[in-house]
N, C-alpha and C positions, 0 to 999 in steps of 0.2 A: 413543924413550925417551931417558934420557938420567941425567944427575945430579940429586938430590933436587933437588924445584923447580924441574926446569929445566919453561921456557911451552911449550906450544904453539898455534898458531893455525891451527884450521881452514879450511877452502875457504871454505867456506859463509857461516862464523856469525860474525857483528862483532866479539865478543868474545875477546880472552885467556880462558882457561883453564888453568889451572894442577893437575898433578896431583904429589903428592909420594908419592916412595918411600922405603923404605929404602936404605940400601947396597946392589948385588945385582951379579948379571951380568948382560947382554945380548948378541943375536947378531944379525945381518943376513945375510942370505944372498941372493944376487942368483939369481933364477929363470929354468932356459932352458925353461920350454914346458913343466915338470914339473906337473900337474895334482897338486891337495891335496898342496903342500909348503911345508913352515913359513919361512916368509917372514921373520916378525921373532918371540923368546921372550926372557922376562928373568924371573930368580928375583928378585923386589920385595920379600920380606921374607925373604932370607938363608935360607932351609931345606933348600937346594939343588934343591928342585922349580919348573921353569917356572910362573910364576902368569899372565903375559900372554902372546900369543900371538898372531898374526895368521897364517891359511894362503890362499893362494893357488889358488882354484878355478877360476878360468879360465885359467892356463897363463900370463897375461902379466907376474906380475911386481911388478904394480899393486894396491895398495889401500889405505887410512888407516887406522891404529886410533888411538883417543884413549878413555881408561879415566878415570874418575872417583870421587870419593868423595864422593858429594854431600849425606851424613851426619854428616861430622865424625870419623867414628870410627876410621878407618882400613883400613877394608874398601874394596874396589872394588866398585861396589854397580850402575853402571850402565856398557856399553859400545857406543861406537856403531864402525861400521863402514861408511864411506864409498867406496863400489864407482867404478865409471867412470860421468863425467858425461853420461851418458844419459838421460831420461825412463826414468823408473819402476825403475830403478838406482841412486838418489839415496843411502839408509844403510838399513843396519841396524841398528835396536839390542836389545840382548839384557842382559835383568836378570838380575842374581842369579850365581850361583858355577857357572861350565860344569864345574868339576873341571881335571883336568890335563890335556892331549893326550898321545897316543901316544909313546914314545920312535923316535925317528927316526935 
């Protein structure tokens, strides 16, 4: 994550993507082997609730998130989630509003 507008560029896919936020906060947390622990959360529209979220199901530490708005509207409408470079591990992607994660 990062400051409104900041790019990012996937592994994968040739293109820039650009996802813009509000003001908020974010957190990074480096993982030792903890299984389903929130890896990266950032409150993207100020209301003090985590909106994005990345957690860590394999213990290593490792994964991508890149969140979009491919609307116009200002919603995050589509998320992909890019695991380890494996066959048949390649992304997830998950539409629509998961709600909030757990407080940890």
């Amino acid at each position: 994550m990062g400051a409104p507008g900041h790019r990012f560029e996937p592994s994968r896919a040739g293109n820039r993507l650009v996802m813009e936020t509000n003001e908020g906060t974010e957190e990074a947390v480096a993982t030792q082997g903890d299984e389903h622990h929130v890896v990266l959360s950032a409150d993207t529209n100020g209301d003090g609730k985590p909106d994005v979220w990345m957690t860590d199901t394999t213990g290593d530490g490792k994964a991508d998130l890149y969140q979009f708005d491919t609307t116009g509207d200002g919603q995050i409408d589509v998320t992909v989630v890019e695991g380890a470079e494996e066959p048949g591990t390649d992304r997830l992607v998950v539409d629509g509003d998961g709600g909030h994660p757990p407080q940890v």
